[in-house]
N, C-alpha and C positions, 0 to 999 in steps of 0.2 A: 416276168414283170410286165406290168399292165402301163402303156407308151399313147402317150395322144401329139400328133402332130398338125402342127400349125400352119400351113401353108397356102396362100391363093392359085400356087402352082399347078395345078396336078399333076403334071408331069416329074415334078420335083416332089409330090409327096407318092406318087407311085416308084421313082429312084428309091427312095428314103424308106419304104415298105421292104423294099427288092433285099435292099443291101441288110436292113437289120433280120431279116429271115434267113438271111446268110451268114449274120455273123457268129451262128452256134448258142446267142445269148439263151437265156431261158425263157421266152417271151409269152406274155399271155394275148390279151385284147390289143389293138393297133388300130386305137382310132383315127379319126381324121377330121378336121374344122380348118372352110378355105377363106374363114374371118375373122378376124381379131374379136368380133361380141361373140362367134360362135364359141368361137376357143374357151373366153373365157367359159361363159355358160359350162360348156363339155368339164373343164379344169375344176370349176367348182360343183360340180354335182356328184362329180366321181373322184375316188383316191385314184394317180395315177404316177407309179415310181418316177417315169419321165416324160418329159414335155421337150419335141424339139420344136422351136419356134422361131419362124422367116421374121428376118427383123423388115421386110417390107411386106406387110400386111395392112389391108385397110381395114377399115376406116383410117385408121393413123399412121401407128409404125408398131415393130415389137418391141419396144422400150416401154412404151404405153403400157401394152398388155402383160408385159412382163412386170411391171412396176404396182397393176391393176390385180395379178393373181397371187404377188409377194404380200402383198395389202392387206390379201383375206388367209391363204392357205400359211403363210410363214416361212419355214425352212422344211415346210411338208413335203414338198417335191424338187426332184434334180430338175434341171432346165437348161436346155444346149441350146445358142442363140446358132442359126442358120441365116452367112447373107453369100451374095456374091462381091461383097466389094471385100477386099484384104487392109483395108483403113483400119491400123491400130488405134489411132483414135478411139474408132465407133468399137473397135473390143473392149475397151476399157472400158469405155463409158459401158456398155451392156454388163461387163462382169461387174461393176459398180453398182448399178442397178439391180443385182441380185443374179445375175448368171452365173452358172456355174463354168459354163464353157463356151468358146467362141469358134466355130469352125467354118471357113470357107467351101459355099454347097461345091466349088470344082473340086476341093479336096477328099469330100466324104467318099470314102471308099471301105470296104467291110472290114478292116482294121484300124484304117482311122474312128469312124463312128462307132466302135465294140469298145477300144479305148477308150474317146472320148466319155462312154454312157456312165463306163466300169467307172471313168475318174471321178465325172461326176458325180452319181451316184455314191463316192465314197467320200467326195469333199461334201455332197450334201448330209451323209450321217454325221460327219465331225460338225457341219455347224449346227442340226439339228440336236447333237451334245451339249455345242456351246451354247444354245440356246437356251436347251435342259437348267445348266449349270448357273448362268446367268442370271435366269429367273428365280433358281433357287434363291443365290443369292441376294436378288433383290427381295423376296420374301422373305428370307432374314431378316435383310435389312429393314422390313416395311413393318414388323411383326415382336410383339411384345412376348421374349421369350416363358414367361412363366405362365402366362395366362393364354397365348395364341390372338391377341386383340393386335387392331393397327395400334401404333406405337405413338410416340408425340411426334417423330417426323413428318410422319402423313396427316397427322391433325394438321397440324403444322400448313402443312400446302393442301389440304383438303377447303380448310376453314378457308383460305384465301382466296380458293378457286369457286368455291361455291357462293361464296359471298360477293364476286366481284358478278357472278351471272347471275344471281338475286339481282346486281343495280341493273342490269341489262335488261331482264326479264320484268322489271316491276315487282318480283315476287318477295317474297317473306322466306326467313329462314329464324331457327330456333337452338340454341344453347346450352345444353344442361351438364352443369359440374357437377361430378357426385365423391361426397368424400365420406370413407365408411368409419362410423361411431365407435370410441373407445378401441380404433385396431391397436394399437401399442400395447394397450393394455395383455391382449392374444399376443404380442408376442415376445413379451416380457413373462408372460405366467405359463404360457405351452411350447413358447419356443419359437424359433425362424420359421421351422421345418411346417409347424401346424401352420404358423401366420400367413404361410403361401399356398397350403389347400385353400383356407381359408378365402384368399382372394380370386383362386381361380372357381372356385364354386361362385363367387359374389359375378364374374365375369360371365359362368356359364348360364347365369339366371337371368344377365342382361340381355346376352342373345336373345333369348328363348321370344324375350319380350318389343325387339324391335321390329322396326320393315326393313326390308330388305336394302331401300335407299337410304337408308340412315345408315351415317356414319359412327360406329362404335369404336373406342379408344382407352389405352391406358395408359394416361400421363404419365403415371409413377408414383411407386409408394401403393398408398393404398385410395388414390385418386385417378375418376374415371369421368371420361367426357361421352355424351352423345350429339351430333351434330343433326339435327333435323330439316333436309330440303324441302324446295318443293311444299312449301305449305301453304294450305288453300285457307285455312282457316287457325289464325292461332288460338284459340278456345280448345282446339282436336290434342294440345301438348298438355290440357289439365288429363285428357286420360291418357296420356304417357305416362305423367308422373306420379299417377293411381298406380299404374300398373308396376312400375317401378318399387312402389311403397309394398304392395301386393305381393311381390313376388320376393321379398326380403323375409315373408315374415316366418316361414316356415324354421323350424333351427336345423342348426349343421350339428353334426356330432364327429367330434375330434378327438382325438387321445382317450376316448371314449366320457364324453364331457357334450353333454345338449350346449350349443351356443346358439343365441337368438343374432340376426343379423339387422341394424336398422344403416340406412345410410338419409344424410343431409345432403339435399339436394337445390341446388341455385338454377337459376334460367332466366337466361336471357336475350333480346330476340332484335334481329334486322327487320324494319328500319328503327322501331319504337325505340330503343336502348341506346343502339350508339351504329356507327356508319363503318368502322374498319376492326379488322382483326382482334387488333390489339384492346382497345377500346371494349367491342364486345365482351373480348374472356376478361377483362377486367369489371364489367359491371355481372359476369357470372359466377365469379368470385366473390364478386361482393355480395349476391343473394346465397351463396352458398355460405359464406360467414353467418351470414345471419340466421342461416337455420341452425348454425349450430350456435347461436348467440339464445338463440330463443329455446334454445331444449333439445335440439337434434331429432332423427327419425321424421322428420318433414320437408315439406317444399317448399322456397319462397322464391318470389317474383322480385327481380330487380326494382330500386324506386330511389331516385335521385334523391328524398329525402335520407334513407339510409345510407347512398353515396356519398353523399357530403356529412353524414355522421364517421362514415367510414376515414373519409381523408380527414379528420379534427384530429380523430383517432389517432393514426399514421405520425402526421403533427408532433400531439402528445407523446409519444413512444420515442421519437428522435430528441425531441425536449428531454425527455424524462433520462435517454443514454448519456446527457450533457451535466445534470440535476450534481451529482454527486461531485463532479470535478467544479464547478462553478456554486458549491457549498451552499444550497438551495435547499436542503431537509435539515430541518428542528428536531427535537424531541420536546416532546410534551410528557409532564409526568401526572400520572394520579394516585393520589395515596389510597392506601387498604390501612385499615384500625383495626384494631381488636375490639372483637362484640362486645368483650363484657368492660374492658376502661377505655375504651374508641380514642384507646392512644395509637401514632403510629407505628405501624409493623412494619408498612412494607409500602412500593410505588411499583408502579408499572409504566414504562417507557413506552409513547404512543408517539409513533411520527408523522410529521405532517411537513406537507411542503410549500414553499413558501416563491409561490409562481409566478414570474416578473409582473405578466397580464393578470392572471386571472385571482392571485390573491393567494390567501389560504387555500391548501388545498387538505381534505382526510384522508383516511388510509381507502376508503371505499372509492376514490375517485380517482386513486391510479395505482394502487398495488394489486387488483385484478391484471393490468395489462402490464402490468409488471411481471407478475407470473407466466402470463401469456406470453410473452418476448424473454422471458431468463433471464431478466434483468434483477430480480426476485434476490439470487445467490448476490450479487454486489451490494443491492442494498441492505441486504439480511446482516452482511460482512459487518457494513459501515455504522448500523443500529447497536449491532452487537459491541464492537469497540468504541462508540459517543457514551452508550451505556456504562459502560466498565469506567472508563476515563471520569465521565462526571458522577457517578459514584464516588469512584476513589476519592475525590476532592469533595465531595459531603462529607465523607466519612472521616476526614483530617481536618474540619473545622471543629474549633473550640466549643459549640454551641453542640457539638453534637455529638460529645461525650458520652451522655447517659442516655445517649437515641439507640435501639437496635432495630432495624429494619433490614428488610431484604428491598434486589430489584429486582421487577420481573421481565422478561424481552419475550414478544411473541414471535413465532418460526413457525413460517409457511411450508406446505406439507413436500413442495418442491426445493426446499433447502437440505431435507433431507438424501436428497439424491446428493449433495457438495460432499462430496468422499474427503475434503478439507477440513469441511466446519469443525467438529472434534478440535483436533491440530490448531485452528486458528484460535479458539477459543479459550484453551489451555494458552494458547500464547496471551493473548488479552488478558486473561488474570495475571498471568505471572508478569507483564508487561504494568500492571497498577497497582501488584501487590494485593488482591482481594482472591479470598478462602472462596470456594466453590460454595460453600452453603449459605454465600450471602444472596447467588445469582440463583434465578428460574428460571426456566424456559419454560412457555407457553405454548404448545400446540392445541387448535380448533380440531374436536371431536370430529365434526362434518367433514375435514378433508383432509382426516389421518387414512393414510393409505393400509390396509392390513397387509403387508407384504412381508417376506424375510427382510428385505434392504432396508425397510421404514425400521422394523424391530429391532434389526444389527446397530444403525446407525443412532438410536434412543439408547441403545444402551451404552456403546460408545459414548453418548455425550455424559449418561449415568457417570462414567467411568469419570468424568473428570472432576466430579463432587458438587457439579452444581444438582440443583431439584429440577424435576418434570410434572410443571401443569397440562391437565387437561382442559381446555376454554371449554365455555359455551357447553359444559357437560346435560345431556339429556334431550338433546336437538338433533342430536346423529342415531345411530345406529350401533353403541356400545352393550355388548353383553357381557357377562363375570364372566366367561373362557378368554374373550378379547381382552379387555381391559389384565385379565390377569399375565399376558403376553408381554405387555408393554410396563416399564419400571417407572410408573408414574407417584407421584406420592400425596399430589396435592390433584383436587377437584374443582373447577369454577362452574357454580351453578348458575344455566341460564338465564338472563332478566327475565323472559318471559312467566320464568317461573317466580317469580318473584314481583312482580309488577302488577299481575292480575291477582285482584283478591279472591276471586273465585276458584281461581287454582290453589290458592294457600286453604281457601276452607275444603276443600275437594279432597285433600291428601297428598298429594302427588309432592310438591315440596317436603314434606316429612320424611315421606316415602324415600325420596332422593339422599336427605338427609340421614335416615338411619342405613340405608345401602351405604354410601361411602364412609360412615364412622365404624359399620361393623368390619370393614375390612382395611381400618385402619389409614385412611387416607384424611389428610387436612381438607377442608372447605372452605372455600369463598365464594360469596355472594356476592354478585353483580348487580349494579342496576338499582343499589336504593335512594330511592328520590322521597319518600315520607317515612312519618313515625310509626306508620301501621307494619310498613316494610320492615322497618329496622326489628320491631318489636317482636315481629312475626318469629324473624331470622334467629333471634338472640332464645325465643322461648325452644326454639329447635336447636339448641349448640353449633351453630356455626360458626367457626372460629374467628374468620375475617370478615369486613365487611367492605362495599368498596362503591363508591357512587355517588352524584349528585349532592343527597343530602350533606354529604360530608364537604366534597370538593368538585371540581371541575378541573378536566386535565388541565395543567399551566407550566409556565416554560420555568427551567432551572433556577433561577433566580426568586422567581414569587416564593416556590415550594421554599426554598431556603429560607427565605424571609417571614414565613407564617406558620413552620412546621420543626424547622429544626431549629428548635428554642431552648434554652436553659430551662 
């Protein structure tokens, strides 16, 4: 073993030479430094098993030097503190300080010091274990087992650390949220198992593209933080998040399946944005909302104006959780006629809420963030049974005898996931006493999900005898293998198609038209506001008609008073 000793003695490191040549050890090199800088210097230039070192050495003392080569080497080396004074005290304090052993120079003799080295040297491999172990652990602890990224702890104390020497330094620092597009979707249709390749490729693509002082992170889930110091110039974070966009684009291939990867990405930046932690991730949040507010696969830059669109929002959402128990949604009906004696057939149930501030509100101005928050299943619940209930009582007045109409209730494509609805709805009929073929259910083409669970759950609802429309038919993405998937019976044709006359002389209305009659599906037209419409619809056989020219949604009561007549 390779020994450097520390002494201004000489006479004491020529003793100190003498005795470990005699103590049988296996020794190699036996250096020697009669200074505390020499020492260290010699300590750190060379790996050396032990150090025995005078705790009276100048410049200072050995506490110093010993505390100065703990600092840099660790638990690399054993260390035998050397004095003459036998102050327990001053042992502790030295084995406190990192010594492994404390021996009085009158004591060193070739069994004392062969001992001492061997001890040392074997208490220094158990702490250099424990150090091992330690570390592990904290690397554990610091590190995001699936992907190998620092975790949210060390953002966590990263972000604070680094932002509090940004206010120190004058400097700038940069924030980017990244949250990857449609992943639920990956791990609803391939599985956990793929969902989490998935992520660590999105992880190892991150690397690839940062600096070395950037701090990369994975919150959780399938959201990822970059922390960027040290910036000289924030204009240098638009090609970060080029690069970022850049290096998503290539596709993964899973379960043996091309998948394209995009992620939406937020950022935002000290001092410009905001001054503390919190604050920060929360206006990076808010620009990472908005790219996926605006289409996803982009970057957007934090802006007080969409902040404070963001908190109205928030607002609204808390309002909207209260809406239902404080009897705040109406229904609104509008009737459908029949084309060819444009008597009533049928009403369709439109809700609207009725906002202490803001007024009236439509379905577009909070049943998006309704769906967004799951709030969607409660109120789908409560539509569906105001529906049923004030049916029932049209259908038991005297005026409306010789009336036969249906109602229709529209269902958003995340109601479908309520493994209840079925069950609840069967209850609501038999709860008012109405036959299933008086009710329809409307789902929007554009956000039918093609899944097994959307097709289980459609036929489920088939099962309980009500009908299944299709809204908005010719706006989405249906083809005759799809549509023939789902137990739909009846078809609503787009306004669009119906509005513009250009389209009606073009064909495509027709077209639309004889597709859903050859395969046996009812139609209704949306959206007629003139005679040209009406005339158009009726020379094509379409069986319903439903719009403006006729009505305008209105609340229980009118419809009753101008529709359901002797």
């Amino acid at each position: 073993m390779d020994i450097l000793i520390i002494d201004d003695d000489a006479v004491d490191r020529m003793s100190a030479i003498r005795t470990l040549k005699n103590a049988g050890l296996n020794t190699g090199e036996i250096d020697q430094a009669d200074t505390g800088t020499e020492g260290i210097q010699k300590a750190l230039s060379k790996h050396y098993d032990a150090i025995l070192l005078d705790y009276q050495i100048p410049p200072s003392n050995g506490i110093e030097v010993l505390r100065e080569i703990r600092g840099s080497l660790g638990n690399s080396t054993a260390i035998i503190m050397l004095s003459h004074s036998n102050d327990e005290a001053l042992a502790l304090s030295c084995i406190e300080a990192g010594a492994q052993d404390f021996i009085m120079k009158s004591e060193v003799s070739v069994t004392r010091l062969k001992r001492s080295i061997l001890i040392a040297s074997e208490r220094n491999t158990l702490e250099k274990q424990v150090e091992k172990s330690n570390n592990q652990l904290r690397e554990l602890a610091e590190r995001d087992t699936l992907t190998g990224l620092r975790n949210r702890h060390v953002f966590d104390t990263t972000l604070s650390s680094e932002l509090e020497r940004a206010k120190r330094n004058n400097s700038q620092l940069a924030l980017l949220f990244l949250d990857v597009d449609n992943f639920k979707r990956i791990n609803d249709v391939l599985g956990h198992q793929a969902g989490d390749e998935f992520l660590k490729d999105v992880a190892k693509r991150l690397e690839g593209i940062i600096r070395s002082s950037d701090t990369l992170c994975r919150l959780g889930g399938d959201e990822f933080a970059i922390l960027v110091s040290d910036l000289e110039q924030l204009e240098k974070i638009r090609a970060l998040s080029d690069r970022i966009i850049d290096a998503m684009k290539p596709p993964i291939t899973l379960v043996g399946r091309s998948l394209s990867i995009t992620v939406s990405v937020g950022i935002a930046s000290y001092p410009h944005c905001a001054d503390t932690a919190v604050e920060l991730m929360k206006c990076a949040d808010v620009a990472m909302y908005r790219s996926k507010e605006l289409g996803k696969n982009q970057v957007q830059y934090y802006s007080h104006d969409f902040h404070s669109k963001m908190q109205k929002r928030i607002e609204l959402e808390n309002e909207l959780k209260l809406a239902i128990d404080q009897d705040e949604f109406k229904l609104f009906y509008q009737p459908q006629v029949d084309a060819k004696t444009e008597s009533l057939v049928g009403v369709e149930a439109l809700i609207r809420w009725e906002h202490k501030q803001r007024g009236l509100l439509l379905p577009d101005d909070f049943i998006p963030l309704a769906e967004e928050s799951h709030l969607i299943v409660d109120i789908g619940r409560w539509v569906i049974n105001k529906a049923c209930e004030q049916f029932s009582y049209w259908s038991k007045l005297p005026q409306a005898e010789n009336v036969t109409f249906t109602i229709a209730v529209n269902l958003s494509a995340k109601q479908l996931k309520d493994n209840g609805l079925a069950k609840y709805l069967a209850d609501c009929m038999a709860a008012y006493g109405l036959a299933g073929k008086y009710i329809e259910l409307e789902l929007t083409e554009s956000s039918l999900e093609d899944s097994f669970e959307a097709i289980e759950m459609l036929h489920e609802l088939s099962k309980t005898g009500v009908r299944l429309a299709l809204d908005d038919f010719g706006m989405g993405y249906s083809s005759l293998s799809q549509l023939k998937k789902f137990p739909f019976e009846i078809l609503k044709i787009d306004k669009y198609f119906v509005q513009d006359p250009g389209e009606i002389d073009s064909g495509l209305l027709a077209a639309i038209c004889a597709f859903a009659h050859s395969l046996g599906y009812e139609t209704v037209a949306e959206g007629i506001e003139t005679q040209e419409q009406k005339e158009a619809c009726k020379a094509l056989n379409v069986d319903r008609l439903q719009g403006f020219l006729f009505a305008k949604p209105m609340p229980a009561e009118e419809l009753k008073n101008n529709w359901l007549t002797h």
